[in-house]
C-alpha positions in Angstrom: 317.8 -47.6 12.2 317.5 -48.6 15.7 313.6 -48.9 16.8 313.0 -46.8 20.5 312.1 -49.1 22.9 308.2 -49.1 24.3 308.5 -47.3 27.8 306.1 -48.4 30.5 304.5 -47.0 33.4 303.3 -49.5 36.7 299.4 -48.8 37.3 296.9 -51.1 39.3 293.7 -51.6 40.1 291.3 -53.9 41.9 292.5 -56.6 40.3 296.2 -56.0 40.5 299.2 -54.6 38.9 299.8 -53.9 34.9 302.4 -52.4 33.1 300.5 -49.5 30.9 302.5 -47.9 27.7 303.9 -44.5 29.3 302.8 -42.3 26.8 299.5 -43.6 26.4 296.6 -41.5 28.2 294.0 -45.0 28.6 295.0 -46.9 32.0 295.0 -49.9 33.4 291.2 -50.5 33.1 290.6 -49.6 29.5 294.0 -52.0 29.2 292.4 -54.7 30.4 289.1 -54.1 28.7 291.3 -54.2 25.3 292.7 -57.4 26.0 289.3 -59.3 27.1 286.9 -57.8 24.0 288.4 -58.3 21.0 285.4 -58.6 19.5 284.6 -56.2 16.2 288.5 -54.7 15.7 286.8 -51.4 15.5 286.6 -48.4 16.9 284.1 -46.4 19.2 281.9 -44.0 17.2 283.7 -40.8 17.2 280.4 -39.0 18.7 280.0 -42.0 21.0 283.2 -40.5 22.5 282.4 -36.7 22.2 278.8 -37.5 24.3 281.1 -39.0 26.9 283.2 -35.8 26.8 280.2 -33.3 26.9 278.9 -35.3 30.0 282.0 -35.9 31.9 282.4 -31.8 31.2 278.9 -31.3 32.1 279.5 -33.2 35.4 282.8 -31.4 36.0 281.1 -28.1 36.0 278.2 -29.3 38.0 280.6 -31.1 40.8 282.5 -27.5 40.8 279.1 -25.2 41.9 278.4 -28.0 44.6 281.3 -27.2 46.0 282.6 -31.2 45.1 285.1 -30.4 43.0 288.1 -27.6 43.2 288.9 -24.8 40.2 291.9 -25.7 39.3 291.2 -29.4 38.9 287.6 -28.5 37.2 289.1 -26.1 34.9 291.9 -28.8 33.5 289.0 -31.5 33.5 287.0 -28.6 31.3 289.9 -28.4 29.0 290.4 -32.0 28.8 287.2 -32.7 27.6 287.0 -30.0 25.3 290.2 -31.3 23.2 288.3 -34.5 22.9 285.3 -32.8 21.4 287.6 -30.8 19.1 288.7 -34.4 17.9 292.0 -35.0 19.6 293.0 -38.0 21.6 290.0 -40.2 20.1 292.8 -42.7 19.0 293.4 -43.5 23.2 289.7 -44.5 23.5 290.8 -48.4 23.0 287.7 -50.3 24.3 285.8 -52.3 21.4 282.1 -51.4 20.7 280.7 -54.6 21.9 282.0 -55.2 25.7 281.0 -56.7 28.7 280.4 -54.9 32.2 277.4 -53.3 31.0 279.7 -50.4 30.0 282.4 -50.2 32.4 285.2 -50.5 30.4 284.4 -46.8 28.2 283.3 -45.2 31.4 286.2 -45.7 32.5 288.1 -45.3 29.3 286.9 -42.2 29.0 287.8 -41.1 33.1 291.5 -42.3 32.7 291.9 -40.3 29.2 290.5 -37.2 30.9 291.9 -37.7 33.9 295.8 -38.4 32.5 295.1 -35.0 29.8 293.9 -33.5 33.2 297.1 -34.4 34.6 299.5 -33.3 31.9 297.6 -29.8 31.6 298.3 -29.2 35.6 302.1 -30.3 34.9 302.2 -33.6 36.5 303.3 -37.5 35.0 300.5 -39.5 33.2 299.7 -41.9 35.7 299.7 -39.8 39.0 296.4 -40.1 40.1 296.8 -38.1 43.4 296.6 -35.2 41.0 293.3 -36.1 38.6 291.5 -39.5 39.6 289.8 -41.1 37.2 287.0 -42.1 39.5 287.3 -39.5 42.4 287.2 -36.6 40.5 286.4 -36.9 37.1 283.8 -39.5 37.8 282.4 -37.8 40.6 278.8 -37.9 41.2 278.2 -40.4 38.4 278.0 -44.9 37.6 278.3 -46.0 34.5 274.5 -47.2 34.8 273.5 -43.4 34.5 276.5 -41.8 32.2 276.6 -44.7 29.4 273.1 -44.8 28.6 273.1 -40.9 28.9 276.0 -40.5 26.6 274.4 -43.6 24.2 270.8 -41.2 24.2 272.6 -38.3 23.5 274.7 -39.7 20.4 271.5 -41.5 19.3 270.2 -37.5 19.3 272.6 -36.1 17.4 272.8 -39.2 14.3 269.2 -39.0 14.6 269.0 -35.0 13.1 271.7 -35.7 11.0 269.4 -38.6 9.0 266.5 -36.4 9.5 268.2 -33.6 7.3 269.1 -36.0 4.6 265.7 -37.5 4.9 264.1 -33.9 4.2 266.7 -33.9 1.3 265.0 -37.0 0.1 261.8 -35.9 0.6 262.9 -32.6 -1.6 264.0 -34.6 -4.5 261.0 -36.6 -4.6 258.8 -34.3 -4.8 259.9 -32.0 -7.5 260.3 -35.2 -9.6 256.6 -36.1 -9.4 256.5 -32.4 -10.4 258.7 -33.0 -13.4 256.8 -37.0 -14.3 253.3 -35.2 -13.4 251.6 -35.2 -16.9 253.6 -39.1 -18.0 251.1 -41.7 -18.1 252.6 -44.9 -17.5 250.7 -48.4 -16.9 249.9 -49.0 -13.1 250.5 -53.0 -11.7 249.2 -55.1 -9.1 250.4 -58.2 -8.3 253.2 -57.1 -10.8 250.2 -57.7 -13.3 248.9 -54.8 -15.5 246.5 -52.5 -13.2 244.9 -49.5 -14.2 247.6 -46.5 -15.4 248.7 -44.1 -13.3 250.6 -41.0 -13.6 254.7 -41.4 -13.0 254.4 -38.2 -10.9 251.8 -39.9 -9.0 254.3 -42.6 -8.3 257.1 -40.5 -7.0 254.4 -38.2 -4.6 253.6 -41.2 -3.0 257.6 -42.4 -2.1 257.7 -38.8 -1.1 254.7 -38.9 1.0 255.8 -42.1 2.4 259.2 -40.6 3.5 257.3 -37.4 5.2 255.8 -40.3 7.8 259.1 -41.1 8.4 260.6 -37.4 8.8 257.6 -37.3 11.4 258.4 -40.3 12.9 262.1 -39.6 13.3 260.6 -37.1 15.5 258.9 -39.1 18.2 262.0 -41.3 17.9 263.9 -37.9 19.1 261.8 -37.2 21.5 262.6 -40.8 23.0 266.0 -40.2 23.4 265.5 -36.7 25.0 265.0 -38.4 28.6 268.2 -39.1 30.5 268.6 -41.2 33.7 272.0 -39.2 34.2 272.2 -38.2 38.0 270.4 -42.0 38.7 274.0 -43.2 39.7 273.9 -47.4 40.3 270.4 -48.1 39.8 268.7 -44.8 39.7 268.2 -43.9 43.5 270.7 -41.3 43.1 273.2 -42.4 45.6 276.3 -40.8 46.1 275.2 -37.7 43.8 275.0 -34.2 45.8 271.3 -33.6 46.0 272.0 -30.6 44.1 274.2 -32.2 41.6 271.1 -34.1 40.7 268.8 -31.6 39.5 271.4 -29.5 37.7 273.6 -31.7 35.9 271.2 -32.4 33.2 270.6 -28.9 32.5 274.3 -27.8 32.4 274.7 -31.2 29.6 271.6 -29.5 27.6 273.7 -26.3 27.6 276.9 -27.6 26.6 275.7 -30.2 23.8 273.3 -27.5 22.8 270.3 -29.9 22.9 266.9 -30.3 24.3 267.5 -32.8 27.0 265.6 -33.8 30.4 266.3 -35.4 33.8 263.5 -38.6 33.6 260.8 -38.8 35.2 261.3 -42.4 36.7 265.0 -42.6 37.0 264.7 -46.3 38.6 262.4 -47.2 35.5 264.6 -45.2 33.2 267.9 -47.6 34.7 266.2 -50.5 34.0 263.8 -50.3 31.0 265.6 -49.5 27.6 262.0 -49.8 25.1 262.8 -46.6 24.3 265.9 -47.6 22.0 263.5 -50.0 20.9 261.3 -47.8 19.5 263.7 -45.8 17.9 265.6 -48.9 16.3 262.0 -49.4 15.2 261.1 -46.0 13.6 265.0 -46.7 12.0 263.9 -50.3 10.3 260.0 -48.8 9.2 262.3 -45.9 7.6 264.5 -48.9 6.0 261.7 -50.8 4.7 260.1 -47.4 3.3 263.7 -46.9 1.1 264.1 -50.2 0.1 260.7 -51.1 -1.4 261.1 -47.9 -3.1 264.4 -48.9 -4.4 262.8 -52.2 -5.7 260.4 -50.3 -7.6 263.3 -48.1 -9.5 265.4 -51.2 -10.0 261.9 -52.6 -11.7 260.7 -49.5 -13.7 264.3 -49.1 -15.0 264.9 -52.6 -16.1 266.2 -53.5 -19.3 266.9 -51.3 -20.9 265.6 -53.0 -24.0 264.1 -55.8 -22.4 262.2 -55.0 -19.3 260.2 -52.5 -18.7 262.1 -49.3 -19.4 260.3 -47.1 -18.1 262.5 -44.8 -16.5 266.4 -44.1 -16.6 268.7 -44.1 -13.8 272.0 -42.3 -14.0 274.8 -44.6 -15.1 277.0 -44.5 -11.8 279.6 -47.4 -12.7 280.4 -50.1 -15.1 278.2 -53.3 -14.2 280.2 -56.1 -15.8 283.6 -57.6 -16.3 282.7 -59.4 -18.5 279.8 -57.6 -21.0 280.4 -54.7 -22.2 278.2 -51.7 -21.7 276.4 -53.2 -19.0 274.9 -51.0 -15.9 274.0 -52.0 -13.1 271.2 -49.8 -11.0 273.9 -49.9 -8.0 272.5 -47.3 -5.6 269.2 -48.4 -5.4 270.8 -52.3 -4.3 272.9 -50.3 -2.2 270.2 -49.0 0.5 268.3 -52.5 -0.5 271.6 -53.8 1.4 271.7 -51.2 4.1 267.6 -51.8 4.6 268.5 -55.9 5.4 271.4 -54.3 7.7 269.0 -52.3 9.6 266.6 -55.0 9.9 269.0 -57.2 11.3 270.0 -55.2 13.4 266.4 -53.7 15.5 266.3 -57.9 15.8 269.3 -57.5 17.9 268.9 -54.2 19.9 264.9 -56.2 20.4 266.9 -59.0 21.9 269.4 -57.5 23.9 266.6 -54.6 25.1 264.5 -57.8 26.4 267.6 -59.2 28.2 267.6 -57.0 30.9 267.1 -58.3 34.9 265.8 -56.4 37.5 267.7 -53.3 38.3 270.1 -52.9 35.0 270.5 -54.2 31.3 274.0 -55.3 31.0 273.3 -55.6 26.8 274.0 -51.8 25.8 276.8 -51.7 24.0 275.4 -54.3 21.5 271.9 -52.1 21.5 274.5 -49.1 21.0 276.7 -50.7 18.3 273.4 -51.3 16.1 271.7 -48.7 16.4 274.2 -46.0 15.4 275.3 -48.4 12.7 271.8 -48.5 11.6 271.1 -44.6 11.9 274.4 -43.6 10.2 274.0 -46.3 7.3 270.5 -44.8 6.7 272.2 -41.6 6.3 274.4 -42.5 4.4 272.3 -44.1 2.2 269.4 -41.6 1.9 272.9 -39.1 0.8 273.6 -41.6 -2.3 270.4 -42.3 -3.3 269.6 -38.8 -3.7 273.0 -37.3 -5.0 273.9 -40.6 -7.4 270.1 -41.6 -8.2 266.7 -39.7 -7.3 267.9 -36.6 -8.9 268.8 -37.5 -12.1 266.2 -40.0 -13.0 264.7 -39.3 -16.6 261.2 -40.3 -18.2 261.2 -42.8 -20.8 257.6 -40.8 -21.6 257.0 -42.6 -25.4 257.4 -46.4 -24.1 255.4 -45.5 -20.9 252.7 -44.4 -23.0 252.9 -46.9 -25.4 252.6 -49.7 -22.8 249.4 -47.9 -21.2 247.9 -47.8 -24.7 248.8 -51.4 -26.0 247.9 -52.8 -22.6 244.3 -54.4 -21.6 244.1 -52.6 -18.3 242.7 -49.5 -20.3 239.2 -51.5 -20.7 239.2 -50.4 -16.9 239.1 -46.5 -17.8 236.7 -47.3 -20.9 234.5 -49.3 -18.8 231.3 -46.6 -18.1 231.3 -45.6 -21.2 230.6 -48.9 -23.3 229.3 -51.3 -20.3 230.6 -54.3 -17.7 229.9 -57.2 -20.3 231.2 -55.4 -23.4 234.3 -54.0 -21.4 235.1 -57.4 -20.9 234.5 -58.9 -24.3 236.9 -56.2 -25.6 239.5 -57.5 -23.4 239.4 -61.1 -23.5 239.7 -60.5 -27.3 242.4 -58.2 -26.8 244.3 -60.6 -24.7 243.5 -63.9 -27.3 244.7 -62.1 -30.5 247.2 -59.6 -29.2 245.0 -56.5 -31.2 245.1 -53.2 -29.0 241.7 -52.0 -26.8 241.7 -49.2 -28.9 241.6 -50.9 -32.4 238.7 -53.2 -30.9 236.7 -50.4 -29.8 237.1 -48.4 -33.1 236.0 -51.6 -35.2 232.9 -52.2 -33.3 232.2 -48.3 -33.2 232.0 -48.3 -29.6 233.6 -45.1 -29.0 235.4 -42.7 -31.7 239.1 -41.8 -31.5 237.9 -38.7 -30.3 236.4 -39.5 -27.5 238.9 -42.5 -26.7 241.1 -39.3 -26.4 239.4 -37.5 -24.0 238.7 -40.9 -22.1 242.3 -42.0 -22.3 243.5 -38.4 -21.2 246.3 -38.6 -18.5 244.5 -36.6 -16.0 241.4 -38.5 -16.6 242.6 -42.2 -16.1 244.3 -41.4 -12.7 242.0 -39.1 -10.7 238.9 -39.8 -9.3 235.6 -38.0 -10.8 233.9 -37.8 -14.2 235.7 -35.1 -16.1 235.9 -37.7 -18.9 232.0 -38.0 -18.6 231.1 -34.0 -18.8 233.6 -33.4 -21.9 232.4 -36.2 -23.6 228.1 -34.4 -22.8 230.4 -31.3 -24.2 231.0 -33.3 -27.7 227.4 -34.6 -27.6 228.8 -37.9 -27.5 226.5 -39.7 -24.6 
């Protein structure tokens, strides 16, 4: 069967003359971009490229009640851009994630693709730019120094609600496990040396109450992406935008992506200065190190089973061995361990590349762009696992928790006021030297009797502060 031969069409630019496949709805400059960054081999984040749509549109309809733009090439703009948020033509956006030109190449990606749809929809030849111009009309008003960083705030935005959701999620599942562990006493560690016990509900409230900061703090990071410098143009004086463009176009992009957004207050600062994405990258890794030391602490608790501490049971998710049978592996928890390095890694770079900036513009945004959404979505992503695959169907191992607390010497802690500093401690080096339990020691030298080791060595009454222990104990006439 005979293959169809690739058909071209002759486009050209500022640099010259390229031959541009004729179906294909990217130009000559997102051609060229293609061919000088082959960097990753991937794609642009699909919302990456709906943010550009939403604000080319949003520009569109502001250029059209200036009076800077017609109907009829507004309305097929409009329509171009709204097939692109619907999903379609996202395979023409060609540019790789990590360009340079500060952006150029998907601003302009993103005009030829609206502009050659525009085209087609008012029945003329892809590549007729008398019709739809890339950068007359569908660019009108705007630079690339004010619509990429816009459209890289506004993705930002939208991943960043998405993660808060599963983070709330998380926060959910935590919290009606500490419900569930409240009343099982396990042994509490320091050092990864025996402590003082502690509830494992107690445990669980405080990952929960760790992953409420960083529900809150996902929402200062929100509220750092809400300001754009769209309507800044070049370098955020605004040149070549219609005065009235200016202070409208943000407002008609808040309606259409259905967000709170606003025009900054410092456009010129807002051009130059990207700290902003690094506090949010920020916020992003503190949220990663929150999930990842809680991860080591279930990979810990759970390990064994027979020969660690077994304290807890994570669902069995996979096979963990090739080689030895039976073997499970606590693979969800590694797996947000791994996405917490990612992250990590990856605020170092947007750190970098926000530093990197000179005077009027920060060329590094893509990079800063490429990390962060990868560390935003991977977080998602991860929090989703961790609490369909893991969180919620964790089990007590209540009679080897309880058995640790009770043959440990960190009990003498709890026993303490009752029997005295130095015999507390003479109890436990004993304890430790011939392996007896706290409990037997204290029962052979009368100490305490096992009724009243029971109301000291009550759950409730090792791991609160308080003397309940004391004022039951008056109760039994046994101080």
């Amino acid at each position: 069967m005979e293959t169809k031969a690739q058909e071209y069409r002759k486009e050209h630019d500022s640099i010259g003359e390229k031959m541009v496949p004729k179906e294909a709805y990217y130009g000559v400059q997102s051609l060229r971009a293609a061919e000088n960054f082959s960097i990753t081999g991937l794609k642009m984040h699909p919302e990456f490229i709906n943010s550009f749509a939403q604000i080319k549109k949003a520009a569109a309809i502001t250029n059209y009640e200036v009076g800077r733009l017609d109907k009829k090439r507004t309305d097929a703009i409009v329509q171009a851009c709204d097939e692109i948020i619907s999903g379609k033509f996202h395979d023409q956006f060609i540019v790789d994630p990590i360009q340079g030109g500060a952006g150029t190449s998907l601003n302009m990606n993103a005009n030829e693709v609206i502009a050659n749809r525009a085209i087609e929809i008012l029945g003329g030849e892809k590549g007729d730019y008398s019709i739809v111009n890339p950068n007359d009309h569908v660019n009108c008003g705007q630079s690339t120094n004010d619509v990429f960083p816009s459209c890289g705030k506004l993705t930002t935005l939208k991943l960043l609600y998405k993660a808060q959701a599963e983070l709330e999620r998380l926060y959910e599942a935590l919290m009606k496990k500490s419900e569930e562990f409240n009343k099982v006493i396990k042994m509490g560690r320091t050092q990864l040396q025996d402590a003082v016990p502690i509830r494992l509900g107690q445990e669980f409230h405080s990952y929960a109450t760790a992953i409420r900061r960083d529900i809150n703090r996902f929402d200062r990071a929100k509220d750092e992406m809400r300001n754009l410098n769209l309507g800044g143009t070049a370098i955020g004086t605004g040149l070549n935008a219609d005065v009235q463009y200016f202070q409208r176009v943000v407002k008609n992009i808040s309606l259409i992506s259905g967000l709170e957004l606003v025009q900054a207050y410092d456009l010129i600062d807002a051009t130059q200065n990207l700290d902003g994405y690094c506090a949010c990258s920020g916020i992003t890794k503190s949220c990663a190190v929150n999930l990842s030391k809680m991860s080591n602490d279930l990979r810990l608790m759970s390990s064994g089973p027979r020969t660690g501490l077994g304290e807890i049971n994570l669902p069995a998710k996979q096979n963990g061995s090739s080689i030895m049978p039976g073997k499970v592996n606590p693979v969800i928890p590694e797996v947000v361990n791994q996405v917490a390095f990612n992250v990590i890694g990856n605020d170092l770079s947007v750190t970098m590349a926000a530093e990197a900036g000179q005077l009027e513009l920060n060329a590094f945004e893509p990079i800063i762009f490429y990390k962060l959404f990868q560390s935003i979505e991977t977080i998602s992503c991860a929090v989703r696992t961790l609490v369909d695959n893991c969180i919620s169907g964790i089990t007590a191992n209540e009679e080897r928790c309880r058995n640790m607390v009770e043959g440990s010497v960190g009990i003498i802690t709890a026993i303490c006021p009752y029997v005295g500093y130095e015999k507390a401690a003479n109890i436990a080096k004993e304890a430790i030297k011939t392996g007896k339990s706290v409990r037997e020691l204290i029962l052979r030298d009368k100490l305490l009797t096992g009724e009243q080791l029971d109301i000291i060595l009550d759950p409730i009454s090792m791991t609160e502060p308080g003397i309940s222990g004391i004022k039951k104990m008056e109760q039994l006439g046994g101080m």
